[in-house]
C-alpha positions in Angstrom: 5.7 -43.3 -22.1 2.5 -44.7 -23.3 0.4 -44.4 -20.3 0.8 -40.7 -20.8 -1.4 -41.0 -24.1 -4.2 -42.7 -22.4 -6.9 -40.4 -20.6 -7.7 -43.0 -18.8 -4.5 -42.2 -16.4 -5.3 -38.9 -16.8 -9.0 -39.0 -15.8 -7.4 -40.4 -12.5 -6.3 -36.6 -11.7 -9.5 -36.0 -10.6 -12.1 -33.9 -12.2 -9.3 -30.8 -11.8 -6.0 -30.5 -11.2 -3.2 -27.6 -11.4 0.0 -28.3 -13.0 3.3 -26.7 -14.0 6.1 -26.9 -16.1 9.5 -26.7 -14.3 12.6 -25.8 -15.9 16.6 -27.1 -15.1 16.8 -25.1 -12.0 13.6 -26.2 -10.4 11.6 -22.9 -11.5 8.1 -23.0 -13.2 8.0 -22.2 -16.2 3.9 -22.6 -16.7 1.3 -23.3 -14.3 -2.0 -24.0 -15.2 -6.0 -26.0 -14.4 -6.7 -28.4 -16.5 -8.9 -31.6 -17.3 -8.4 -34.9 -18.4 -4.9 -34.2 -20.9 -4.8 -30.4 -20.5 -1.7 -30.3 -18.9 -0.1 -32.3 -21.5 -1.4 -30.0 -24.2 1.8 -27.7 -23.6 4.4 -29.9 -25.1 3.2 -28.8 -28.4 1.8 -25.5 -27.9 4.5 -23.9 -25.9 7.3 -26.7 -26.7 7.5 -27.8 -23.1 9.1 -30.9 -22.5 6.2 -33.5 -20.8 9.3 -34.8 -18.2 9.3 -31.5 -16.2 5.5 -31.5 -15.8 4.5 -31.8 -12.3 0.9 -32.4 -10.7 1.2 -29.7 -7.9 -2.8 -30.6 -6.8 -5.1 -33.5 -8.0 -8.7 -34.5 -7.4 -9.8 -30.9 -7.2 -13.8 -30.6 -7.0 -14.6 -27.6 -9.1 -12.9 -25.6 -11.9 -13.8 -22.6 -9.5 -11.2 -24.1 -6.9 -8.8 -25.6 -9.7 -8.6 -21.3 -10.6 -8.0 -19.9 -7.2 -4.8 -22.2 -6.6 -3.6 -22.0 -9.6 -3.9 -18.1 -9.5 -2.2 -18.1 -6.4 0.8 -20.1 -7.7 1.1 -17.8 -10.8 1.1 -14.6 -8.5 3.8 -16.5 -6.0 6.0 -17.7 -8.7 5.4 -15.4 -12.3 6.3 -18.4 -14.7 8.2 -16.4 -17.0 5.6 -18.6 -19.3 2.2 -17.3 -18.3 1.7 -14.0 -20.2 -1.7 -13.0 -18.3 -1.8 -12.6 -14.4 -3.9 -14.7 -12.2 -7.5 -14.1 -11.6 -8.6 -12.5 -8.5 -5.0 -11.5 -7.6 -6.8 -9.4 -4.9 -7.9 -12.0 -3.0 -4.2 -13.5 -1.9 -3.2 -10.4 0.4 -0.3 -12.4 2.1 -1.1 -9.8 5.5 -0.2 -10.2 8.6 -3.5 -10.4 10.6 -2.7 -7.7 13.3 -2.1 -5.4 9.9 -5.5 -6.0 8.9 -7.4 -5.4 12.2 -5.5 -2.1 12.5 -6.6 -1.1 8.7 -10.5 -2.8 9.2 -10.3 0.0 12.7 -9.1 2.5 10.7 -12.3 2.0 8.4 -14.6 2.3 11.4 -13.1 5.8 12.4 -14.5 9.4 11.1 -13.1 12.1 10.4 -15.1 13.6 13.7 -13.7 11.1 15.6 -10.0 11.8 14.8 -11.4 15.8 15.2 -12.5 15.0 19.3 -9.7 12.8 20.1 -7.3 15.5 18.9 -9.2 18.0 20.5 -9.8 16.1 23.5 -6.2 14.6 23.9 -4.6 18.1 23.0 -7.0 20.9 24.0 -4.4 24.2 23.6 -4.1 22.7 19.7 -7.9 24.7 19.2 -6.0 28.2 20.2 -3.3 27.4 17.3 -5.4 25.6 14.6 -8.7 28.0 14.7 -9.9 26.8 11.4 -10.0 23.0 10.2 -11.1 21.1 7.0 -11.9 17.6 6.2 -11.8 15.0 3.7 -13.2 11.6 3.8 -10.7 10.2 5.3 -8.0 13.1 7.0 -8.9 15.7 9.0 -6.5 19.2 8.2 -6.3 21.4 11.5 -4.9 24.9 10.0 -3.4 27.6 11.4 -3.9 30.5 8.9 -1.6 33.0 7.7 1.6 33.8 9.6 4.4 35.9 8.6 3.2 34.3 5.0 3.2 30.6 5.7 0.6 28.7 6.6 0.8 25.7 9.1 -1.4 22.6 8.4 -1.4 19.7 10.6 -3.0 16.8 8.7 -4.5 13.5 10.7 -5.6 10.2 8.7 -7.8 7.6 10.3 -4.9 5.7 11.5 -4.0 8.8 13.9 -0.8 9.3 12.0 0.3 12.8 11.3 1.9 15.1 8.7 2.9 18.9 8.6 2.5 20.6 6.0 3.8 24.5 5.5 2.9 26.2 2.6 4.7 29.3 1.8 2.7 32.9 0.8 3.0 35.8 -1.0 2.8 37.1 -4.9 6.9 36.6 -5.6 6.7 32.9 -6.9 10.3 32.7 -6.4 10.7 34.3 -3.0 8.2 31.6 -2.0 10.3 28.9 -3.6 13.8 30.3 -2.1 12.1 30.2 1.5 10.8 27.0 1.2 14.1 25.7 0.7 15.2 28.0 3.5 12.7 26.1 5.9 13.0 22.7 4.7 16.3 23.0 5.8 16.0 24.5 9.1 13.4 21.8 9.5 16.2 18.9 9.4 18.6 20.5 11.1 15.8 20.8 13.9 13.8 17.2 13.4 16.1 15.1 12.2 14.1 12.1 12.7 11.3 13.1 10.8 11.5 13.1 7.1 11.3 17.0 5.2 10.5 16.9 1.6 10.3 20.0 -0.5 7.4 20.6 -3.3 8.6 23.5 -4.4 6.4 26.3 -2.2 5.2 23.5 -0.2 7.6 21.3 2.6 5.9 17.9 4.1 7.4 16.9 7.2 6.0 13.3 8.1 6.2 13.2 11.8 3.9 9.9 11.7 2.9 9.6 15.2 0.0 11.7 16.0 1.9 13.1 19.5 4.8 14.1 17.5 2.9 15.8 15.3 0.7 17.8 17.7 4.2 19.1 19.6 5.8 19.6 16.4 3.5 22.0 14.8 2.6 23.3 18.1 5.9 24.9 18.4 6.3 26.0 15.1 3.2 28.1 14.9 3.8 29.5 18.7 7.3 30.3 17.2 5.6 32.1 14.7 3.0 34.2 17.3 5.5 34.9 19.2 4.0 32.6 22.1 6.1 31.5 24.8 
């Protein structure tokens, strides 16, 4: 087709536009920003046939928006055509709102703050976690040696919980056997919550902060002896 040759229909695009290449069952096979005859360019360069290009946007006002939609449509359809990934690729978090108010509240929350609501909500959780530690961003309420284990209940800033039991001793291998020994006993017990063995170590996600607190609770009273 002759008009294709003449930039004069092409300058009618607009200053940008974003383009791609489909194949026989509808699927890009390019996308790209171009000018003027860019997006004709491909025919030769990456033997493209000029009937399966499609204008997906025209009359774009700047090369800087040109970029973002055509980044967008690379990261929502990976032409098997475009080598390099689109720019900015964080930018297009395709979130569900409520998701991102509950991580943008988790930001505002300390460590001390997940500290006094678990001491407040859960006051009898100070006589079995004496000792705690922090990190930026979880706090670790401990409960120290018992009958060579060690019960840690660990608290991020979302209030969601894990237990973790690390085993004691000098017998690397004793420590290993009983690990396996509790991890066991620990989904016969909770067999909602996930156990995972790490060798001398067992993680048992009990996720909601409640479930946490009564999980480990019991276990280190079970261990003092506390009724």
């Amino acid at each position: 087709m002759d008009t294709l040759k003449k930039d004069i229909f092409w300058e009618t695009l607009g200053p940008y536009y974003v383009y791609g290449y489909k194949d026989a069952q509808d699927k890009f096979d390019y996308i790209g920003k171009g000018k003027v005859k860019r997006g004709a360019s491909h025919v030769q360069s990456k033997d493209l046939d000029i009937y399966n290009l499609e204008i997906i946007a025209q009359n774009l006002g700047s090369e800087a928006e040109a970029l973002a939609l055509e980044s967008f449509l690379i990261q929502l359809h990976r032409p098997r055509l475009n080598t390099q990934p689109g720019h900015h690729e964080e930018r297009f978090v395709k979130t569900k709102v409520v998701d991102l108010a509950e991580a943008w509240e988790a930001e505002q929350v300390t460590v001390h703050d997940i500290y006094a609501r678990v001491i407040e909500d859960y006051p009898e959780i100070k006589k079995l976690a004496p000792t705690f530690q922090t990190s930026n961003t979880v706090l670790f309420l401990q409960s120290g040696g018992i009958q060579n284990m060690e019960y840690k209940l660990l608290v991020d800033k979302s209030f969601k919980s894990i237990i973790r039991i690390e085993m004691k001793g000098d017998n690397e291998e004793d420590k290993m056997d009983r690990a396996k020994n509790v991890t066991s006993e620990l989904k016969k017990e909770y067999p909602d919550f996930e156990a995972e063995n790490q060798g001398k170590i067992i993680l048992l996600y009990t996720n909601a902060l409640e479930d946490g607190v009564a999980v480990y609770s019991t276990q280190v009273k079970r261990l003092k002896g506390i009724r």
